[in-house]
Structure formats: structure tokens, C-alpha cells
C-alpha positions in Angstrom: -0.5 -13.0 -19.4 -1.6 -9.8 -18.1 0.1 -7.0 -18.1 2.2 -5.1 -15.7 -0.4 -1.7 -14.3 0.8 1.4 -13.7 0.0 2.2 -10.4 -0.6 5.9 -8.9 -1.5 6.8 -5.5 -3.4 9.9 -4.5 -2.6 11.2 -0.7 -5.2 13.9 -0.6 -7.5 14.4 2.5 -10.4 16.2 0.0 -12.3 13.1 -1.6 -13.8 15.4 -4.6 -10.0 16.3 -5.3 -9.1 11.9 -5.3 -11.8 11.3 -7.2 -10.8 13.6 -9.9 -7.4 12.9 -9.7 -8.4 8.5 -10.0 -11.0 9.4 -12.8 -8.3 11.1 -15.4 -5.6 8.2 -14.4 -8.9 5.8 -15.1 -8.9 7.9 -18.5 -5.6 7.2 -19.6 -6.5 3.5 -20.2 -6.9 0.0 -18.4 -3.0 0.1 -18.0 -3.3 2.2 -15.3 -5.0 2.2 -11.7 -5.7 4.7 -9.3 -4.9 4.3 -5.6 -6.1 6.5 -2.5 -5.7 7.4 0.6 -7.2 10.3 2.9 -3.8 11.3 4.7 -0.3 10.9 4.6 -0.1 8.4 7.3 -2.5 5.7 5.9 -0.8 6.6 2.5 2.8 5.7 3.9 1.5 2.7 5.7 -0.2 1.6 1.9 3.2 2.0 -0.3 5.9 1.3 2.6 5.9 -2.3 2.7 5.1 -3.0 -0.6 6.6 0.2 -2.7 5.6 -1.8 -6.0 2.0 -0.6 -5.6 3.1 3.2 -7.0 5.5 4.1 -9.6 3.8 7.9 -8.9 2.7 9.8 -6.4 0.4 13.1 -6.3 0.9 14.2 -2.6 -1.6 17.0 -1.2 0.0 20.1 0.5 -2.0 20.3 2.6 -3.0 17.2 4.7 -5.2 16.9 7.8 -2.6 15.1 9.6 1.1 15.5 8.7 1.8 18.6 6.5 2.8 18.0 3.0 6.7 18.8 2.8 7.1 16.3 5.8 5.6 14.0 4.5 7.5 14.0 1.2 10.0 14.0 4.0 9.0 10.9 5.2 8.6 9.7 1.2 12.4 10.5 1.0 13.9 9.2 3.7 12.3 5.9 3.6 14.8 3.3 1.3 11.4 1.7 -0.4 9.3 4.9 -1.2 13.1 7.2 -1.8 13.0 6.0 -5.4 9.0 6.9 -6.3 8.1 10.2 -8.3 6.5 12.7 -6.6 3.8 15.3 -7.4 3.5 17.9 -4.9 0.1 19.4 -5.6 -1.3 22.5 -4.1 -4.8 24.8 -3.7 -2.3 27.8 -4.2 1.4 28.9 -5.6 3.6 28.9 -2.8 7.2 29.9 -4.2 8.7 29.2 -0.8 6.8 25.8 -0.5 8.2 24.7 -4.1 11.5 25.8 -3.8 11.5 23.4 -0.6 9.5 20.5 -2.7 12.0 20.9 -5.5 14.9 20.8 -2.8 13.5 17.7 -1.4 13.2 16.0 -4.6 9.6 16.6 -5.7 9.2 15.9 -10.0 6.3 18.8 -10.0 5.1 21.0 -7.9 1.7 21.7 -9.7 -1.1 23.9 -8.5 -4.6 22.3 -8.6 -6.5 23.8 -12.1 -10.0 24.9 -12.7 -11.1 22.6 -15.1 -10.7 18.6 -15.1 -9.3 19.1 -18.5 -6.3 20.7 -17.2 -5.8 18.1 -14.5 -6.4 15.1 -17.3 -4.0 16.5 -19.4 -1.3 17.3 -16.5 -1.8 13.5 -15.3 -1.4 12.8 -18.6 1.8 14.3 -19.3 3.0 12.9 -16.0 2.5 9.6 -17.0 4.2 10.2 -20.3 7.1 11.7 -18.9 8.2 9.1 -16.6 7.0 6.2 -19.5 9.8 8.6 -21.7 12.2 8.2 -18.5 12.1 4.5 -18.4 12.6 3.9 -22.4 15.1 6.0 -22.2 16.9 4.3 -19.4 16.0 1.2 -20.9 17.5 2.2 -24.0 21.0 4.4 -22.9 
């Protein structure tokens, strides 16, 4: 029997910044997949009638077609995507933009690094968090 993936979905509207984000999920092992989309309207319409293809998302800032606080919004509101993690991610450090993500329910508000080592091991630790999460919710 195969086992269960741990699927994450990338709403970015920069494909460079979704294909780095895919390639360190695709580094963290064969249990994990990496999901895309280009805006947060075509990401919405991916995860709304089936929220069991993320258990994560990395949400852009700053999308080409709905900005990204609505559209965590939109996450947050909606009774199938309320329940999924959120990573707001950003080009820059907007305290007034995180307070609001972290009001809204983001898990991160993270601000895109320089290197591909830093966003491996930030993806990383993501994963490991919410893994930690569910053992421990399992286990309580």
C-alpha cells in the first residue's frame, strides 16, 4: 500500500520563486509533493473542492490577481481550505502586512531568502513543525 503524500501548494505568480519553492519540498523526500499554481484564483479553485490535496500552503504577497491578505481571506473564510496552514511569504518585511497575516490566521509570515539553502531549510522546518503538531495531537 502506498503511503499517504504530503501535499503543499505554492500560490506564487513568479515561476522561478514555484520552482524553488517545489524543488526543496521535492528535497525533503518522495513523501512529499509539490503543487502550483500562478494566482490565487486558479489556486482556490485547485484546493476548494478537494481541500485533501494540501495540508500547507506558501501563499505569495503579492499576486497578479487578488492581493495576498485577501486571498488568505478567502483561505479563511472558506469551511474546506479554513483548516489548512498557511505561509504568507513576501519579497519584503512588511510589519503592517504581518501583523494583519498573523491576525488572520497565517502560521508564518516569512520573507523570501537569498539563498535556496535558507528557503530548503525554512520548508523544511515547516514541514517538521506541523508533522510535530499532528503527533502531538495524535498523542494528547
Amino acid at each position: 500500500m502506498k503511503p499517504e503524500l504530503f501535499s503543499i501548494l505554492v500560490i506564487d505568480d513568479d515561476e522561478d520563486d514555484r520552482s524553488l519553492f517545489c524543488q526543496a519540498v521535492k528535497d525533503l523526500g518522495s513523501m512529499y509533493e509539490c503543487r502550483s499554481a500562478n494566482a490565487c484564483r486558479s489556486g482556490i479553485a485547485e484546493i476548494v473542492n478537494n481541500p485533501q490535496q494540501a495540508q500547507l500552503i506558501f501563499l505569495d504577497q503579492q499576486l497578479s490577481d487578488i492581493d495576498g491578505l485577501e486571498c488568505l481571506r478567502i483561505l479563511k473564510s472558506h469551511s474546506n481550505t479554513s483548516q489548512i496552514p498557511v505561509v504568507m511569504i513576501s519579497g519584503v518585511n512588511n510589519e503592517r502586512v504581518c501583523r494583519e497575516a498573523e491576525r488572520l490566521g497565517v502560521l508564518h509570515y516569512y520573507v523570501k531568502p537569498h539563498s535556496f539553502r535558507e528557503l530548503s531549510d525554512f520548508v523544511g522546518s515547516v514541514v517538521k513543525e506541523l508533522n510535530q503538531q499532528a503527533t502531538n495531537k495524535e498523542s494528547g
